[in-house]
N, C-alpha and C positions, 0 to 999 in steps of 0.2 A: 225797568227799562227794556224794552223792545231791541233786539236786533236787528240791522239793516242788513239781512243779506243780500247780495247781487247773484244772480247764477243765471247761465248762457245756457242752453242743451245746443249742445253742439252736434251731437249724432244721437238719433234715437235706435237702439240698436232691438229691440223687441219688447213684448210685453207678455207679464209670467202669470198673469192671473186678472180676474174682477172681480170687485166685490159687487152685491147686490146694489149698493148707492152710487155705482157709477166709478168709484175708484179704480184707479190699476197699477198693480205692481209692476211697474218699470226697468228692463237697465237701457241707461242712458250716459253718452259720454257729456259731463259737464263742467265747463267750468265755473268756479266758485270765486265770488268776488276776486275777479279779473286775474286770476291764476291757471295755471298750465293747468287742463281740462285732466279729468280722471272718469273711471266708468263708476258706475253708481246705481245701487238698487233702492230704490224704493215707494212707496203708496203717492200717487198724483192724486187730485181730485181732477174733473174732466178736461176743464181750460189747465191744465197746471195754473191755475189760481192757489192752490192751496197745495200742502208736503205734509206728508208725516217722515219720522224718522226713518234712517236708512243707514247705509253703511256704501263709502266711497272705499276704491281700492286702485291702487296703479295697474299698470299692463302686467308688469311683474308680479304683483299679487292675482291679475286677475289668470293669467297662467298657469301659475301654481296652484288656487284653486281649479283651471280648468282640469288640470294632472291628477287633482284628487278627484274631482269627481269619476272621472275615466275609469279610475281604480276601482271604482263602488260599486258593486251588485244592483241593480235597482230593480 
């Protein structure tokens, strides 16, 4: 049985990479079947036709990850 998901991109806030088929690593503020939107990373295909996995996080998560990354030598 197939999932129906609904999802909105509500703000597209950049994109983190391509892959050679056109794909792009996205973050994006979305909402998910008709819920208070979250930001969100993950693989689009060109139309967002198509998603790979990803990983959704609130403002508060996306924060606390900004403060780690700040921390880290790169």
């Amino acid at each position: 049985m197939a999932a129906n998901i609904k999802f909105e991109i509500e703000e597209s806030r950049g994109t983190l990479s391509e892959s050679p088929k056109g794909w792009k690593k996205e973050l994006n503020l979305i909402s998910w079947n008709n819920r208070e939107a979250k930001y969100d990373i993950r693989d689009w295909a060109p139309e967002h036709e198509k998603m790979g996995k990803g990983i959704t996080l609130t403002i508060e998560e996306l924060k606390k990850l900004k403060d780690i990354l700040n921390e880290m030598t790169l």
